[in-house]
C-alpha positions as CSV (number, residue, x, y, z in Angstrom):
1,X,0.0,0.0,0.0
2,X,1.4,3.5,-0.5
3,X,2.7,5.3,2.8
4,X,-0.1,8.1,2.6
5,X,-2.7,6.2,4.3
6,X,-5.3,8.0,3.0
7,X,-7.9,5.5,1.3
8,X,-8.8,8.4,-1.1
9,X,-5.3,8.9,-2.5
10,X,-4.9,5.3,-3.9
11,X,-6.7,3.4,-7.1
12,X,-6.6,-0.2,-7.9
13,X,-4.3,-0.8,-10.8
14,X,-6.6,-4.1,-12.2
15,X,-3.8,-4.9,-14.8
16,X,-1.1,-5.1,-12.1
17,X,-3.1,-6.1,-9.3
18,X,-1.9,-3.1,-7.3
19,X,-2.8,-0.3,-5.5
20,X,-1.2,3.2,-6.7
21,X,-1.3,6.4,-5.9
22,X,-3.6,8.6,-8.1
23,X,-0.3,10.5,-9.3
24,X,0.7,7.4,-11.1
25,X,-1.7,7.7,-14.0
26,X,-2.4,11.5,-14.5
27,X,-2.0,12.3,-17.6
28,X,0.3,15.5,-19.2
29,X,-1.9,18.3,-20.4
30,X,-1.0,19.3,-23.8
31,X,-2.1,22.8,-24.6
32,X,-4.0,22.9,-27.9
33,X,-5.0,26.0,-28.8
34,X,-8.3,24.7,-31.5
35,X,-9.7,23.4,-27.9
36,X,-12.5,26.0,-26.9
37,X,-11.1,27.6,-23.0
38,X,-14.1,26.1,-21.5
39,X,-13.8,22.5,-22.6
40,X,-10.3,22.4,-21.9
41,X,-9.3,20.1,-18.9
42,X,-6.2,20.3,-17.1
43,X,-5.8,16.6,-15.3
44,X,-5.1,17.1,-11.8
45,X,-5.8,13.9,-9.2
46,X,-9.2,14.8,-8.9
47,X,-10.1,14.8,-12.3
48,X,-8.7,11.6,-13.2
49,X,-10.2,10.4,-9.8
50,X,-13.9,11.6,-10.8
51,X,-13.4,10.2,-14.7
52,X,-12.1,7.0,-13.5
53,X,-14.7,6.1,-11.0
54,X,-17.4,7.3,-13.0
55,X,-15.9,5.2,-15.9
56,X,-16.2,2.2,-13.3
57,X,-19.6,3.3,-12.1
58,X,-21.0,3.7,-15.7
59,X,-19.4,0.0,-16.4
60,X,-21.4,-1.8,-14.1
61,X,-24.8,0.1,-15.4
62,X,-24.7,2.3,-11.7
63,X,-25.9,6.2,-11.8
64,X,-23.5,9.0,-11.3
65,X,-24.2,12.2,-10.1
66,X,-21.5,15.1,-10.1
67,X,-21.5,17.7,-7.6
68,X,-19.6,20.8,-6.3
69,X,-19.3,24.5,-7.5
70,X,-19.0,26.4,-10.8
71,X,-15.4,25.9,-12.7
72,X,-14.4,22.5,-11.3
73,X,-14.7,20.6,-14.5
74,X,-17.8,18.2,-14.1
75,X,-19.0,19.3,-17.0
76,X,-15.8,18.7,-19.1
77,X,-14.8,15.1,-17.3
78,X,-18.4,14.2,-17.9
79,X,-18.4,15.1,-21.7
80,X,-15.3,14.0,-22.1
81,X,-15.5,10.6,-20.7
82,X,-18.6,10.4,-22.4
83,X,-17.5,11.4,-25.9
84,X,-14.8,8.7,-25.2
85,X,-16.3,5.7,-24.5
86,X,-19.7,6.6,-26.2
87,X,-19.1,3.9,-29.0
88,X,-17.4,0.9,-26.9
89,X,-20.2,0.9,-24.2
90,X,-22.8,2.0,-26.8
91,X,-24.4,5.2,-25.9
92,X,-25.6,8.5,-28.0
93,X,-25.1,11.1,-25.4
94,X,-27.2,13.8,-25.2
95,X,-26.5,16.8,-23.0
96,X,-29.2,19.3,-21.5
97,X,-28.0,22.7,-20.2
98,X,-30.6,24.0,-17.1
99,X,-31.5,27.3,-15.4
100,X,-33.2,28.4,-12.9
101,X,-35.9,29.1,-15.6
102,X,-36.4,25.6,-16.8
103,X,-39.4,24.4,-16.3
104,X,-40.2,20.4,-16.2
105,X,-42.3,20.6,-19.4
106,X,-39.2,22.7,-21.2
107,X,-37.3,19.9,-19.9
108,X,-39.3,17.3,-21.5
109,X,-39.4,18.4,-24.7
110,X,-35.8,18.9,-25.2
111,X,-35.7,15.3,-24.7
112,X,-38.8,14.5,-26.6
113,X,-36.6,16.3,-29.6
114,X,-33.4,13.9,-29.2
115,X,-35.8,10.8,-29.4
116,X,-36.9,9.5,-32.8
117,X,-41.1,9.1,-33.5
118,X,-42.0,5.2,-34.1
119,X,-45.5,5.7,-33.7
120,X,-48.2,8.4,-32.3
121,X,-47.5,7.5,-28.7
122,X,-43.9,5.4,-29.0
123,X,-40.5,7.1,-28.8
C-alpha cells in the first residue's frame, strides 16, 4: 500500500493487481490552442479520480451524479469521458443545459426532440 494512508489517494491498478497512488496515471496536459477555453481540462488527481470512478460506475450500469461549485470541471470530465467511451459501451449522449428558468415541461421536450417518433405515442 502506499505510505499516505489515506484511502482516497490510492486506485486499484486491475492490470497489475496493485494499489497506486492517483499521481501514477495522471495524464500530461498538452495545450492545444483549436480546444474551446471552457472545454479544456487540465488533469489534476481529482479529475482523473472523478473520470475514473465514473468510468467504473458507468461500467457496471450504476448512476453518477457530479456535484460541487461552478469551474471545477464536471461538465468537461463528464463530456469528455462520455464522448470517449460513447461507441465501446454503446451510448448517443445527449447533454441538457438547465436554469433556474427551466421548467419540467421545457425539460421534456428537449428530450422528446433527441428521441426518434415510431409511432403516435412510441419514442
Amino acid at each position: 500500500l502506499p505510505s499516505s494512508g489515506d484511502l482516497w489517494s490510492i486506485h486499484v491498478d486491475f492490470d497489475t493487481k496493485r494499489m497506486d497512488p492517483w499521481e501514477r496515471i495522471i495524464p500530461t496536459f498538452k495545450y492545444s490552442r483549436d480546444i474551446p477555453f471552457f472545454e479544456m481540462l487540465v488533469p489534476t488527481t481529482d479529475t482523473v479520480r472523478f473520470g475514473y470512478l465514473m468510468e467504473k460506475l458507468l461500467a457496471v450500469k450504476h448512476s453518477v451524479l457530479f456535484t460541487g461549485i461552478t469551474g471545477v470541471g464536471k461538465t468537461v470530465i463528464a463530456k469528455g469521458l462520455l464522448t470517449r467511451i460513447q461507441e465501446s459501451a454503446g451510448y448517443v449522449p445527449v447533454y441538457l443545459n438547465f436554469s433556474a428558468q427551466t421548467s419540467s415541461a421545457r425539460t421534456q421536450e428537449i428530450i422528446e426532440s433527441k428521441l426518434e417518433k415510431k409511432r403516435k405515442n412510441i419514442l
